[in-house]
LUMPAGU-514924 format. One record per residue (C-alpha): x, y, z; residue number from 0; residue in three letters. Coordinates in steps of 0.1 Angstrom, whole numbers. Layout:
N
      u      v      w  pos  code
      X      Y      Z  NUM   Ala
...
//
This chain:
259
      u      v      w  pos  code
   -337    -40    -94    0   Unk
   -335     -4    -82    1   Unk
   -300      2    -71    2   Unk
   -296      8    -29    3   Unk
   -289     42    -19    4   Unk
   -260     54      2    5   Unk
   -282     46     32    6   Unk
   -289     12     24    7   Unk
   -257      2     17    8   Unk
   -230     14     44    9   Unk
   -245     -5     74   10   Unk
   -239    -39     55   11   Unk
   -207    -31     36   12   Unk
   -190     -9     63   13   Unk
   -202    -26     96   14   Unk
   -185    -15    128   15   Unk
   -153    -19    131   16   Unk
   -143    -21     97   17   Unk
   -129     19     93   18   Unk
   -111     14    131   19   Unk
    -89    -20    123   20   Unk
    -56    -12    134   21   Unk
    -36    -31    105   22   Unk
    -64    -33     80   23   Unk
    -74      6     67   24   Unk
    -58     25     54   25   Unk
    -56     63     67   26   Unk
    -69     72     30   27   Unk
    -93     49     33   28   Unk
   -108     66     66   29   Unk
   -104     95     60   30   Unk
   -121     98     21   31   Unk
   -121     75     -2   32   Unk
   -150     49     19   33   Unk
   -170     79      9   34   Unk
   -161     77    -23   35   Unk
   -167     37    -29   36   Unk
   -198     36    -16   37   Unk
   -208     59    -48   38   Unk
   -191     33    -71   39   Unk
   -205      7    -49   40   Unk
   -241     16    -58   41   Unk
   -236     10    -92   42   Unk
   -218    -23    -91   43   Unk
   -235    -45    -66   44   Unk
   -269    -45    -90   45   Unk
   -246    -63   -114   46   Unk
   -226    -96   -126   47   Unk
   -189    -84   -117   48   Unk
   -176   -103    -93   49   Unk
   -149    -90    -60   50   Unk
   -124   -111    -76   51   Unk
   -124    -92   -112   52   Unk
   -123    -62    -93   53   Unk
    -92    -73    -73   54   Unk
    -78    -78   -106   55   Unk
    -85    -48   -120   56   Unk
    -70    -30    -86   57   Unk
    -42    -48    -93   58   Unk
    -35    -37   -126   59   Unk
    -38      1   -119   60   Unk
    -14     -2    -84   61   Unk
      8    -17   -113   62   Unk
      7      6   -137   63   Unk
     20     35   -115   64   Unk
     55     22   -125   65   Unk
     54     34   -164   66   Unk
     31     59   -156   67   Unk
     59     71   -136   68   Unk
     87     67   -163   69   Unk
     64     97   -179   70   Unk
     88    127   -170   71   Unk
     77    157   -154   72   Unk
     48    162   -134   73   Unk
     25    150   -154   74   Unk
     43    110   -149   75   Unk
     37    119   -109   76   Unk
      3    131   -116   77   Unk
     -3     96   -133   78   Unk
     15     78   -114   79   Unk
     -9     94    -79   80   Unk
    -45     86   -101   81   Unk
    -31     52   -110   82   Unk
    -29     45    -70   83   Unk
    -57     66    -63   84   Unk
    -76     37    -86   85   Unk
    -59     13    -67   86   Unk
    -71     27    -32   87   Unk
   -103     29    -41   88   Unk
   -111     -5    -60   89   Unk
    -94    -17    -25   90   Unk
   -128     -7    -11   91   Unk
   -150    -15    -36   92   Unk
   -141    -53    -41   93   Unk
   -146    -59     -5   94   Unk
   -175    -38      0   95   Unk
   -188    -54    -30   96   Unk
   -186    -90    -17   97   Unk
   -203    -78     16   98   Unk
   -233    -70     -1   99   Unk
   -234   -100    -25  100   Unk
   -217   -119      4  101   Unk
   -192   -135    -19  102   Unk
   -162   -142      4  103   Unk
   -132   -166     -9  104   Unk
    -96   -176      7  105   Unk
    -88   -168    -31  106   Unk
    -99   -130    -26  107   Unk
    -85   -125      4  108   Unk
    -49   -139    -11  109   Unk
    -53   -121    -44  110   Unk
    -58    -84    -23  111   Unk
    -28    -91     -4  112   Unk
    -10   -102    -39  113   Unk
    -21    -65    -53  114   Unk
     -8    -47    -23  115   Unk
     26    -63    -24  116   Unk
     28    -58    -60  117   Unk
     13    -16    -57  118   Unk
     37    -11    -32  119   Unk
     67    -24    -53  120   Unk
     55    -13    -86  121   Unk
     56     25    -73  122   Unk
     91     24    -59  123   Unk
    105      5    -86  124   Unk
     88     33   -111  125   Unk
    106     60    -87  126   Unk
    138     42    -91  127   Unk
    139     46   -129  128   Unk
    124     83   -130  129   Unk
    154     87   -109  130   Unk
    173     76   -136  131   Unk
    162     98   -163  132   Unk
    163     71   -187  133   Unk
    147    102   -211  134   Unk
    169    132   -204  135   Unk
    205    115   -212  136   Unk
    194     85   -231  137   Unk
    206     58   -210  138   Unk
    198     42   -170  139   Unk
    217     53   -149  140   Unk
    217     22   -129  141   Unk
    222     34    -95  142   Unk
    188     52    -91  143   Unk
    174     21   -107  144   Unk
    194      2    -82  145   Unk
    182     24    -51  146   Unk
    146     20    -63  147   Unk
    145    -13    -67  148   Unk
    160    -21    -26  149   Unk
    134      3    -12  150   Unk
    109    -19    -34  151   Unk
    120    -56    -18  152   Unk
    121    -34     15  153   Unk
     87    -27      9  154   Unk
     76    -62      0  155   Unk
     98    -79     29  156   Unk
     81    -56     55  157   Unk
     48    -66     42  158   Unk
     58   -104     42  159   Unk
     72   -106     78  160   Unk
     36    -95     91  161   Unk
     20   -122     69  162   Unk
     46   -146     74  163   Unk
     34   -146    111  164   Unk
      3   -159    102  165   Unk
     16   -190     81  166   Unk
     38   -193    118  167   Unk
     14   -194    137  168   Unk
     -8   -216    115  169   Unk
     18   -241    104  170   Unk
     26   -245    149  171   Unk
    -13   -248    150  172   Unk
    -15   -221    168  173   Unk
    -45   -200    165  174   Unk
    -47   -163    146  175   Unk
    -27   -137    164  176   Unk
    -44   -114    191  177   Unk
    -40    -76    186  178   Unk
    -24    -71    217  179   Unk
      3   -100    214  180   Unk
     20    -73    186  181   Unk
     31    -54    216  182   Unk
     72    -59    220  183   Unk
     78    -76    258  184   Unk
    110    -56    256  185   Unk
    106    -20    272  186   Unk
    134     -7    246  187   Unk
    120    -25    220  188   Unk
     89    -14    225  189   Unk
    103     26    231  190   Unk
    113     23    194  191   Unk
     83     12    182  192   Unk
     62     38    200  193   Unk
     89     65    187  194   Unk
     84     50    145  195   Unk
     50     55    154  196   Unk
     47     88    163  197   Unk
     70     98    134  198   Unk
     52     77    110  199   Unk
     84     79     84  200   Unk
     78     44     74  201   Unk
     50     49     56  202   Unk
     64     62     30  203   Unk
     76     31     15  204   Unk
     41     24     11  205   Unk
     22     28    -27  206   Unk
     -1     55    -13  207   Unk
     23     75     10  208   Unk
     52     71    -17  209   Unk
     31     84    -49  210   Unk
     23    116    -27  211   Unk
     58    122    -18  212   Unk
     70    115    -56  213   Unk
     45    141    -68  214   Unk
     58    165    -44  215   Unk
     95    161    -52  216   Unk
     82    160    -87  217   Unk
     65    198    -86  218   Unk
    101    211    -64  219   Unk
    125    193    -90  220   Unk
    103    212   -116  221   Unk
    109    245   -107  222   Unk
    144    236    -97  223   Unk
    147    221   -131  224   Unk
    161    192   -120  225   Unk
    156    157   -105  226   Unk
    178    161    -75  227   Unk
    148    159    -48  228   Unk
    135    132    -66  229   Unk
    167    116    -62  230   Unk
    171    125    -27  231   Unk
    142    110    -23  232   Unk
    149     77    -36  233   Unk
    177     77    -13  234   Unk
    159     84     16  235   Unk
    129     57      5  236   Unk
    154     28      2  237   Unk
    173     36     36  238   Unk
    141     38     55  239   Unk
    128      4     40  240   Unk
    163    -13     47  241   Unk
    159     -1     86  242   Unk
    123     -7     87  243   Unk
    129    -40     80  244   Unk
    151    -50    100  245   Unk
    130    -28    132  246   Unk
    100    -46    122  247   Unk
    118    -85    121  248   Unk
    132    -75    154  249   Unk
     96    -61    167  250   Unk
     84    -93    154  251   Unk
    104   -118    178  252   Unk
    106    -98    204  253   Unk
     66    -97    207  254   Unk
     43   -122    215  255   Unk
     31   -130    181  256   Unk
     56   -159    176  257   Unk
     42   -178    209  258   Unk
//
């Protein structure tokens, strides 16, 4: 069969609404990389792979961002960004993929969150041992490892609370949460929240976000000839996923999401 054309394809696997969900899409995702998929997309849908196999294969690069990270120097962050980069973009494709084929399964849907939890930790935990310079003196130094690892279960916990809110709901028999039941009843609560927003910091404890920032600190640290930014910036990744766990629990129960 002739494979569809660009044309043919983004009405059925990007149909409205998909590039506007609110907790779904990724700013990345907007802003290049559905244009991107779509290419792959072309090639793929005219084929046997399945959206699952590509989940796993999403999977595996968000993964491998933590020893492409333990590769000092730049060229570990430069790895370390493509591996995610991969990861971002199979994101797209498997779904778009099972659009088109219409192959939809709970297990799909489970194993994409599974790759996302695991992405998100796999890049902080590889931040936490470049930290370390396991390379330069020969040993961990367990601290940065330490550091690395808490902004990774930050990560993960942050992700889990939303999700967890589902199984709530589910397990109450209630029925799926409403967009507008995320909004805190509490004024202050809900003055925070407005204020994380706007500064967007906790984002960087996410894969995508957090394998920029590491290849920034990475080209500064470079020229300084040190890893002291990259350190620094460990630091500042685990504090921000220790308070944006807790703000995001308390956002939680003080919404309407648990009712």
């Amino acid at each position: 069969m002739p494979r569809p054309s660009v044309a043919e394809l983004r009405p059925v696997v990007h149909p409205e609404g998909v590039k506007d969900r609110r907790s779904g899409e990724h700013w990345a995702g907007r802003l290049y990389m559905r244009e991107v998929s779509l290419r792959i997309d072309r090639h793929l849908v005219g084929t046997r792979v399945t959206p699952n196999q590509l989940t796993y294969l999403m999977t595996f690069f968000g993964v491998l961002a933590a020893p492409a990270l333990l590769v000092p120097g730049i060229p570990g962050a430069v790895l370390g960004l493509i591996a995610v980069q991969l990861y971002l973009l199979l994101d797209c494709v498997d779904g778009e993929v099972a659009r088109w084929k219409k192959q939809f399964s709970l297990g799909g849907v489970y194993l994409d969150r599974v790759g996302a939890y695991l992405c998100d930790a796999a890049v902080l935990v590889g931040l936490g041992l470049r930290a370390s310079d396991p390379w330069g003196t020969g040993r961990i130094d367990w601290l940065w490892a330490f550091l690395g690892t808490l902004a990774a279960l930050g990560a993960v916990l942050i992700k889990a609370e939303t999700d967890l809110v589902g199984v709530a709901r589910h397990q109450g028999g209630l029925p799926p949460v409403k967009e507008a039941a995320s909004e805190p009843r509490s004024s202050g609560v809900a003055l925070v929240r407005r204020a994380a927003a706007a500064l967007r910091f906790h984002r960087l404890v996410l894969g995508i976000e957090a394998s920029m920032l590491i290849f920034v600190l990475a080209v500064i640290d470079a020229a300084r000839g040190d890893l002291f930014f990259t350190r620094l910036g460990t630091a500042v990744l685990a504090a921000i996923a220790l308070v944006q766990t807790l703000l995001h629990l308390v956002s939680i129960m003080a919404s309407s999401r648990l009712k």
